[in-house]
TORKOL-4160 file (C-alpha; in steps of 0.2 Angstrom, whole numbers, padded with zeros to 4 digits, m for minus):
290
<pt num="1" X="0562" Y="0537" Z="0511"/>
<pt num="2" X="0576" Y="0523" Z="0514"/>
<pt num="3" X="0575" Y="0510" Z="0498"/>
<pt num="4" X="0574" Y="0496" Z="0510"/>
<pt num="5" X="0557" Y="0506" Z="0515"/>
<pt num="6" X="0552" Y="0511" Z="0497"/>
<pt num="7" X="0555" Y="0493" Z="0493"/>
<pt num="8" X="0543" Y="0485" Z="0508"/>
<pt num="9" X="0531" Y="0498" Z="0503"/>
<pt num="10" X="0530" Y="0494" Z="0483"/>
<pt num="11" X="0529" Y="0474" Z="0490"/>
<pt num="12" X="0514" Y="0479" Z="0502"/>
<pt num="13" X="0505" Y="0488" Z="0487"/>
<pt num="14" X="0506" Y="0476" Z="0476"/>
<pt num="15" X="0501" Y="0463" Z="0489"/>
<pt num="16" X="0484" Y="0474" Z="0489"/>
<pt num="17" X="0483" Y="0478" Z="0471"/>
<pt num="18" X="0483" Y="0459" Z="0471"/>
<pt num="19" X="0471" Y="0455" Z="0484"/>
<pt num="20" X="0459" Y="0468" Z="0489"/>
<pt num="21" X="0448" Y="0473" Z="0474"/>
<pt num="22" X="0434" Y="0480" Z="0485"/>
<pt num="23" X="0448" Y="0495" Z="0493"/>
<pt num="24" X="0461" Y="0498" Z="0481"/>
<pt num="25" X="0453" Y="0510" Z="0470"/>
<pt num="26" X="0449" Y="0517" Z="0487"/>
<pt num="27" X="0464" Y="0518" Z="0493"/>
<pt num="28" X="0472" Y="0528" Z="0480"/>
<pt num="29" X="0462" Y="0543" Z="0482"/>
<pt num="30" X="0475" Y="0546" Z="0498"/>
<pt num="31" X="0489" Y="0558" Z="0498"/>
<pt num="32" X="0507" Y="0547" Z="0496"/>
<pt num="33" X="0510" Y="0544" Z="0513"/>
<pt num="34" X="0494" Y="0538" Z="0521"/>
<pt num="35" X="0491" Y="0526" Z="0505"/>
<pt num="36" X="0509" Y="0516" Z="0510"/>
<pt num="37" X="0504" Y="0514" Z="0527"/>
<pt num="38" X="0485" Y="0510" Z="0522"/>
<pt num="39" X="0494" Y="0496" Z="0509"/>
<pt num="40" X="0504" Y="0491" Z="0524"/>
<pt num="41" X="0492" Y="0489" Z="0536"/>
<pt num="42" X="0483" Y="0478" Z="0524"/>
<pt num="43" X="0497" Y="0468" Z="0518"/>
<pt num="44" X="0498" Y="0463" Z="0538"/>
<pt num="45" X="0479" Y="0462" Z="0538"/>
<pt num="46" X="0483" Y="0449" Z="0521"/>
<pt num="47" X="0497" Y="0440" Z="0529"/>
<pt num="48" X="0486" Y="0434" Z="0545"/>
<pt num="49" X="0469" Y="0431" Z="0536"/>
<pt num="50" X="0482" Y="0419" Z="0523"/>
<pt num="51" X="0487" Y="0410" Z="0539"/>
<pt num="52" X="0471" Y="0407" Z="0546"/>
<pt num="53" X="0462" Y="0401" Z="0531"/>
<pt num="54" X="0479" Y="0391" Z="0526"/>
<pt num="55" X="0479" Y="0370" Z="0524"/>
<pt num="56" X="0492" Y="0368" Z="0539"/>
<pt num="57" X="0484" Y="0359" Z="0553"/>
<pt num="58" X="0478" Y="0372" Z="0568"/>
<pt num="59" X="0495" Y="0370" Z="0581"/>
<pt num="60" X="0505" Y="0375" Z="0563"/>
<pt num="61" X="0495" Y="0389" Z="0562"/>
<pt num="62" X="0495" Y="0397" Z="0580"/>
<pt num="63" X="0514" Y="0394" Z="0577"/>
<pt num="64" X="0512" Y="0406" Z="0563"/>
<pt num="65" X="0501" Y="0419" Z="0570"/>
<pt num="66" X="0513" Y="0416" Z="0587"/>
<pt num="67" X="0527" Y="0422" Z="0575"/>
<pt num="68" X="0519" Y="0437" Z="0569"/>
<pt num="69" X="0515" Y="0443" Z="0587"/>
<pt num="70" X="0533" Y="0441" Z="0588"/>
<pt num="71" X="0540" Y="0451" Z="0573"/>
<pt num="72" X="0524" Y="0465" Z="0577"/>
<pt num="73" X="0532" Y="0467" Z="0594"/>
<pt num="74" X="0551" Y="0469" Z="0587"/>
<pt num="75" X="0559" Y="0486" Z="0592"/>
<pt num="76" X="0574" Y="0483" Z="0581"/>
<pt num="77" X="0570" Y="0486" Z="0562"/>
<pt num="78" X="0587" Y="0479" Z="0561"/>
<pt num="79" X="0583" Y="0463" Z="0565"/>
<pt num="80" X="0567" Y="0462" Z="0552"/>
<pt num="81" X="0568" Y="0455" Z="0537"/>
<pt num="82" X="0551" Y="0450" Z="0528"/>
<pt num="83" X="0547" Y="0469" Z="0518"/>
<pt num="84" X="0528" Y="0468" Z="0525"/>
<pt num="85" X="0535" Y="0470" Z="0545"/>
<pt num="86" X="0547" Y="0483" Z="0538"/>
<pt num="87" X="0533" Y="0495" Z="0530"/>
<pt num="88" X="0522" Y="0491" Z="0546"/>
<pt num="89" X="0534" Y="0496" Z="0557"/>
<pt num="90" X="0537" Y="0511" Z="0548"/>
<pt num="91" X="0519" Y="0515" Z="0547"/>
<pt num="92" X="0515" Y="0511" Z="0566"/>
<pt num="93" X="0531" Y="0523" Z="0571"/>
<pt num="94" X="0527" Y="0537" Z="0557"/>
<pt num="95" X="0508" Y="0537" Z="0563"/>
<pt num="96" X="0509" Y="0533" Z="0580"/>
<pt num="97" X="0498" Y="0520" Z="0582"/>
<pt num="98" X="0493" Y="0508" Z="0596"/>
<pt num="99" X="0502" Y="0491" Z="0594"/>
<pt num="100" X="0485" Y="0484" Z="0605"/>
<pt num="101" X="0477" Y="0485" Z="0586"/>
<pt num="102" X="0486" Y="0473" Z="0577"/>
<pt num="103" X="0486" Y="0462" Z="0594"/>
<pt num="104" X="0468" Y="0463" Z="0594"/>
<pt num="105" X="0465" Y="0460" Z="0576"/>
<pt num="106" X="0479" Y="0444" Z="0577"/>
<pt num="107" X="0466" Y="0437" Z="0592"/>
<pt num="108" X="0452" Y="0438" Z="0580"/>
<pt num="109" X="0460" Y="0432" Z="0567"/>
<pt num="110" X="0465" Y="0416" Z="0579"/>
<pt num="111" X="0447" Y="0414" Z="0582"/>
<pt num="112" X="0445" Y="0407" Z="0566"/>
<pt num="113" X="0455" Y="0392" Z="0572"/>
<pt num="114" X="0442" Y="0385" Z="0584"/>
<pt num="115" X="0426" Y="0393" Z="0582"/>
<pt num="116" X="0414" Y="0387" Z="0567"/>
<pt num="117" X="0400" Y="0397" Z="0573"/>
<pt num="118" X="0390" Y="0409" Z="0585"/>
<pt num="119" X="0374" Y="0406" Z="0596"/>
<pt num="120" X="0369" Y="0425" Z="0595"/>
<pt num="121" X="0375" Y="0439" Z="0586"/>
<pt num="122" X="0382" Y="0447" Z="0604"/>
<pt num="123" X="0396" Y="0432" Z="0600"/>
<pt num="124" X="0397" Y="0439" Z="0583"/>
<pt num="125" X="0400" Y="0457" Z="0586"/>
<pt num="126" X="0416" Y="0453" Z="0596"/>
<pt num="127" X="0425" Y="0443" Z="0583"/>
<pt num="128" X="0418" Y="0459" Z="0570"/>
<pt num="129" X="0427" Y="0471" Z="0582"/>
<pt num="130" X="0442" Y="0461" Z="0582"/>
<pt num="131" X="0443" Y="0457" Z="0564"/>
<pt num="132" X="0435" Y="0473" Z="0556"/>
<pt num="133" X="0432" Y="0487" Z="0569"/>
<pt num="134" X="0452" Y="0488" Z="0575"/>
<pt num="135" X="0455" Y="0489" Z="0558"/>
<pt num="136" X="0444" Y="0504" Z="0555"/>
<pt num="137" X="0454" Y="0511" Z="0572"/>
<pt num="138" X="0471" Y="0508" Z="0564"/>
<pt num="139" X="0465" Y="0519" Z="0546"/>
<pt num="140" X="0460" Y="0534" Z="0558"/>
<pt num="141" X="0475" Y="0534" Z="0565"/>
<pt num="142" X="0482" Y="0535" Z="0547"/>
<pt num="143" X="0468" Y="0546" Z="0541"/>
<pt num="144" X="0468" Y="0558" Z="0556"/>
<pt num="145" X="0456" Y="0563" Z="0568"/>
<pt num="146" X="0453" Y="0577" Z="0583"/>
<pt num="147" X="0436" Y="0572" Z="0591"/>
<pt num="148" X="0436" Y="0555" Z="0600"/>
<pt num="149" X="0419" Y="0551" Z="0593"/>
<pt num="150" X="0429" Y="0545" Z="0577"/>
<pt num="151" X="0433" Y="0532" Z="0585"/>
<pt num="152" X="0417" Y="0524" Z="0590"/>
<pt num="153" X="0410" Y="0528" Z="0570"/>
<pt num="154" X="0425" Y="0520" Z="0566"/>
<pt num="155" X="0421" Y="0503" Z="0574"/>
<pt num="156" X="0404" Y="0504" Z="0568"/>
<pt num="157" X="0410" Y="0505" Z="0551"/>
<pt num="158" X="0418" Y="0491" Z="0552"/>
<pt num="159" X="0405" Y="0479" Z="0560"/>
<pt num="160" X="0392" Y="0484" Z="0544"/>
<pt num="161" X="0408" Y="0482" Z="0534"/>
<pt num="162" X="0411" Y="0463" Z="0539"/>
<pt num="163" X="0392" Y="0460" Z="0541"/>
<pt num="164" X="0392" Y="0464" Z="0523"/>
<pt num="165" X="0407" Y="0453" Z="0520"/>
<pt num="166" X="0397" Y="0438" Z="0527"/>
<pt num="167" X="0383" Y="0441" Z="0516"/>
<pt num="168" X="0393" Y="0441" Z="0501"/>
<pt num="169" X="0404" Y="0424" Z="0507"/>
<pt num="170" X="0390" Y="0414" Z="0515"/>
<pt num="171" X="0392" Y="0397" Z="0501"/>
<pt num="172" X="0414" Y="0402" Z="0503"/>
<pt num="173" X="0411" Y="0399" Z="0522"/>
<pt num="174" X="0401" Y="0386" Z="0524"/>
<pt num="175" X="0410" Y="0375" Z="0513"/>
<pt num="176" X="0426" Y="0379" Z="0523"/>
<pt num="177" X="0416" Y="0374" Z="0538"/>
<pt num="178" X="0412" Y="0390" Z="0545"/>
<pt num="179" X="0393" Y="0399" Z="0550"/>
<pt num="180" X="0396" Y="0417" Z="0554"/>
<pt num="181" X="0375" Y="0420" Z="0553"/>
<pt num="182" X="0369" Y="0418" Z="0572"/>
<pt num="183" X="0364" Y="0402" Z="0572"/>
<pt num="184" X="0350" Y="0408" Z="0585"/>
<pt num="185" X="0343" Y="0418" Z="0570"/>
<pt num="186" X="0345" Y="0405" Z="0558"/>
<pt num="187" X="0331" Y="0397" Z="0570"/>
<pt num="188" X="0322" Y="0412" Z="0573"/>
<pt num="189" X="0319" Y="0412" Z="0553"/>
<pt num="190" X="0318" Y="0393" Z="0550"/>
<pt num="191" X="0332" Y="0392" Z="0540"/>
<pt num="192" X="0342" Y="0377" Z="0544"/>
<pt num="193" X="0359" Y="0371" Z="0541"/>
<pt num="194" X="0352" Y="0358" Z="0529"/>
<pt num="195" X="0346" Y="0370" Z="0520"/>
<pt num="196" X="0362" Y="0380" Z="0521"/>
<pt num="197" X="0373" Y="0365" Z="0514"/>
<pt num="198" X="0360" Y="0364" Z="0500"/>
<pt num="199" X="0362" Y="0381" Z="0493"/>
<pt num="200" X="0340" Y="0383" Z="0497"/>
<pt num="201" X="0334" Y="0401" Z="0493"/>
<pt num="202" X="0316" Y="0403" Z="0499"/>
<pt num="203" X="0306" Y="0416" Z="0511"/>
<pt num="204" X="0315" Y="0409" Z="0527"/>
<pt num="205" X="0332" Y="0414" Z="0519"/>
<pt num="206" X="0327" Y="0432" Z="0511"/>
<pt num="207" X="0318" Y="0436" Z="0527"/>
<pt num="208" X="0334" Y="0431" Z="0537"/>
<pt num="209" X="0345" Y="0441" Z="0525"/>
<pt num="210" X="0331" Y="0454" Z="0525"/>
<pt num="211" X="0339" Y="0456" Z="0543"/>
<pt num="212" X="0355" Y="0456" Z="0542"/>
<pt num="213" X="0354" Y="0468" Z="0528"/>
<pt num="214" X="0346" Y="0481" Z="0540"/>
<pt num="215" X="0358" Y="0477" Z="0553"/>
<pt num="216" X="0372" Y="0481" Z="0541"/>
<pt num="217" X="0363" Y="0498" Z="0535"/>
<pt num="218" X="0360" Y="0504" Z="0554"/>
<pt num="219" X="0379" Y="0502" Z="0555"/>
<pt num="220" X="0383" Y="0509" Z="0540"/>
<pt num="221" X="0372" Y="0525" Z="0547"/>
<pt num="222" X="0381" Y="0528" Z="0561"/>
<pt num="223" X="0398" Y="0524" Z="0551"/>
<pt num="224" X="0395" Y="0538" Z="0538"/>
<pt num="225" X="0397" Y="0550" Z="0554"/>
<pt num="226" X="0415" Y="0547" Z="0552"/>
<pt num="227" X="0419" Y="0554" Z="0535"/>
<pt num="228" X="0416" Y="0575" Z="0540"/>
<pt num="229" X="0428" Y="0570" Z="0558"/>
<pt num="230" X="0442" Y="0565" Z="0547"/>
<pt num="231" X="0457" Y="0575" Z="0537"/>
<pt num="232" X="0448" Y="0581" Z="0522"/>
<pt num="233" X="0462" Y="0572" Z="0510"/>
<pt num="234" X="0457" Y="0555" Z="0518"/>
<pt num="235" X="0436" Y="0559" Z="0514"/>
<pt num="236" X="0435" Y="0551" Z="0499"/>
<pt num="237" X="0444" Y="0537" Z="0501"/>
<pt num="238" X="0431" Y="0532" Z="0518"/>
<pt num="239" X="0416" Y="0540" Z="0506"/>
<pt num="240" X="0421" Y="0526" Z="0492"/>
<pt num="241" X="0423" Y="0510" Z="0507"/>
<pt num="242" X="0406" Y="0518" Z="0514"/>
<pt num="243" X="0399" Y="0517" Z="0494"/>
<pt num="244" X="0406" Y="0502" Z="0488"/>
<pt num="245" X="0400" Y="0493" Z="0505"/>
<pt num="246" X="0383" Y="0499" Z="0502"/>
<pt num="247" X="0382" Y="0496" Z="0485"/>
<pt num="248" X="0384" Y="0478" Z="0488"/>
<pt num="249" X="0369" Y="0477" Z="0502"/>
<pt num="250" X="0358" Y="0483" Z="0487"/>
<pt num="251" X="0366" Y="0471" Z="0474"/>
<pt num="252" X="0360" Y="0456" Z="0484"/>
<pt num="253" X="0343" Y="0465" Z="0486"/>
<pt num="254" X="0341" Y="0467" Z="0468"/>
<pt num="255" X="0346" Y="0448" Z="0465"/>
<pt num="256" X="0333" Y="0442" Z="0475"/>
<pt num="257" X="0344" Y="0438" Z="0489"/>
<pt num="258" X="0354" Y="0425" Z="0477"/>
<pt num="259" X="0371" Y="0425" Z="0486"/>
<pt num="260" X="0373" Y="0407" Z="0481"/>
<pt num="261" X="0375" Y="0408" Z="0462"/>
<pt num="262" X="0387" Y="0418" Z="0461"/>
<pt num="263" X="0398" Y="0429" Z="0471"/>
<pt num="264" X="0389" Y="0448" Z="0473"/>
<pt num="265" X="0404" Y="0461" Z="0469"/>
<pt num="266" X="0404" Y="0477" Z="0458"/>
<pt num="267" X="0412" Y="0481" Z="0442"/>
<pt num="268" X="0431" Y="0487" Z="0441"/>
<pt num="269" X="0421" Y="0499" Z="0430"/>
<pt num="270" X="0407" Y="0503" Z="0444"/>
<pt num="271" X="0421" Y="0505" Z="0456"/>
<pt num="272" X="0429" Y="0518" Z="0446"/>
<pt num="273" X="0413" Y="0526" Z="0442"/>
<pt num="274" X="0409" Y="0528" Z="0458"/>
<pt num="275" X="0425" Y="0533" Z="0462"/>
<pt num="276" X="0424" Y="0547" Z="0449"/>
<pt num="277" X="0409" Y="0554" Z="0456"/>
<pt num="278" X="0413" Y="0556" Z="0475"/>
<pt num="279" X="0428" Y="0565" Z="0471"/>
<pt num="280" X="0416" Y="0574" Z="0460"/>
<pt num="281" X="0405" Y="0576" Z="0472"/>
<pt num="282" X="0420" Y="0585" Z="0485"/>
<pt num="283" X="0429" Y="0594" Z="0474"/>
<pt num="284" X="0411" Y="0600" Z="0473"/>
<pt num="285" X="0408" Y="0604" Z="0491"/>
<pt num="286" X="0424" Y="0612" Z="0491"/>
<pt num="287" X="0420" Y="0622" Z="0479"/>
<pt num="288" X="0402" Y="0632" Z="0488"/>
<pt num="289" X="0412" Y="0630" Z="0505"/>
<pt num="290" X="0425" Y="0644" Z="0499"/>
């Protein structure tokens, strides 16, 4: 590897290390090669998200995100200089993936600028795909695949993925200025948005999470499809977001639906634990297979 690669990559880890608690222990279950591009593909991931949720006023920002469009679509490595571009470039060459991912995702991530909430969740779904699904298309790429149903698990891993996500970051969100519950369900369950600003936890609001828990987990079904259709040195790293995602679903159950306290996570220590016992658990399977 060139050291003006090695260097963007060691940039794009540390960027992740730094930033992305829930995939990190994940991601280094991966052979050498696919963890760089997975580090890469979430520095870019890192580097739009930071723009959108940035204090510059919203033309500045679709400046920014009109600037990324435009160093993603640069043939000449030559001509790039910022380390995140030069280890995504790399990765997107090595691995052969569609430039229309990061596009899409780049749209969903724009989305943010001027929408501060959905009427159903058929709204909602679109901006998952473009934010979280794509992303889960890009990994394949990286993980590699044969059967084209891959690709439909895929995005519905990432819709229970960012459902979950919502969950966890409802009290971030709203104080930001953003509903990403449908507000036709927030009616459906007569929960309003006073009650929302107010931190209120009664039956309306564990019933509405209630919900969107089971939405999550009917995604999250269909998602674990992907892990046997994948390289089997990429298994545990999707087993782990699978477990880890899950995991959280049943951490706000046990609390009572209390997202508001304090933010629902797991442990560095449960992380690793869990970790420890999927790679157990295929070194395992490995094992009575041969």
């Amino acid at each position: 590897m060139r050291a003006e690669n090695k260097s963007a990559y060691s940039k794009c880890e540390s960027i992740t290390k730094q930033n992305a608690s829930n995939f990190y222990y994940a991601f280094r279950t991966l052979p050498t090669e696919k963890r760089l591009a997975i580090y890469a593909t979430y520095a870019f991931c890192r580097l739009c998200d930071d723009i959108a949720d940035g204090e510059q006023p919203v033309n500045q920002k679709r400046k920014l995100l009109n600037q990324v469009r435009t160093d993603l679509l640069k043939k000449n490595s030559g001509t790039i200089s910022d380390p995140v571009f030069i280890a995504l470039h790399d990765t997107i060459s090595t691995f052969n993936i569609p430039i229309s991912y990061f596009e899409q995702l780049i749209d969903g991530v724009e989305m943010d600028l001027t929408i501060d909430h959905y009427s159903n969740f058929e709204d909602l779904r679109k901006y998952c795909y473009k934010v979280a699904s794509v992303v889960g298309l890009i990994c394949i790429e990286i993980f590699s695949y044969s059967n084209p149903k891959a690709r439909s698990y895929a995005i519905d891993l990432g819709i229970g993925m960012q459902i979950t996500n919502i969950l966890r970051d409802i009290r971030e969100d709203f104080s930001n200025g953003r509903i990403y519950l449908p507000m036709n369900e927030l009616d459906q369950f007569r929960y309003s948005k006073h009650d929302l600003s107010s931190n209120i936890i009664n039956e309306p609001f564990r019933n509405l999470l209630a919900f969107q828990i089971d939405r999550a987990r009917s995604y999250f079904d269909s998602g674990i499809n992907l892990i046997p259709l994948v390289s089997p040195n990429s298994r545990v790293c999707l087993s782990m977001l699978h477990g880890v995602y899950s995991k959280i679903l049943d951490r706000i159950e046990s609390n009572n639906y209390d997202i508001y306290t304090k933010r629902i996570g797991l442990k560095t220590s449960e992380k690793i634990f869990l970790m420890t016992k999927i790679w157990g658990l295929n070194i395992f399977k490995k094992t009575k297979l041969f």
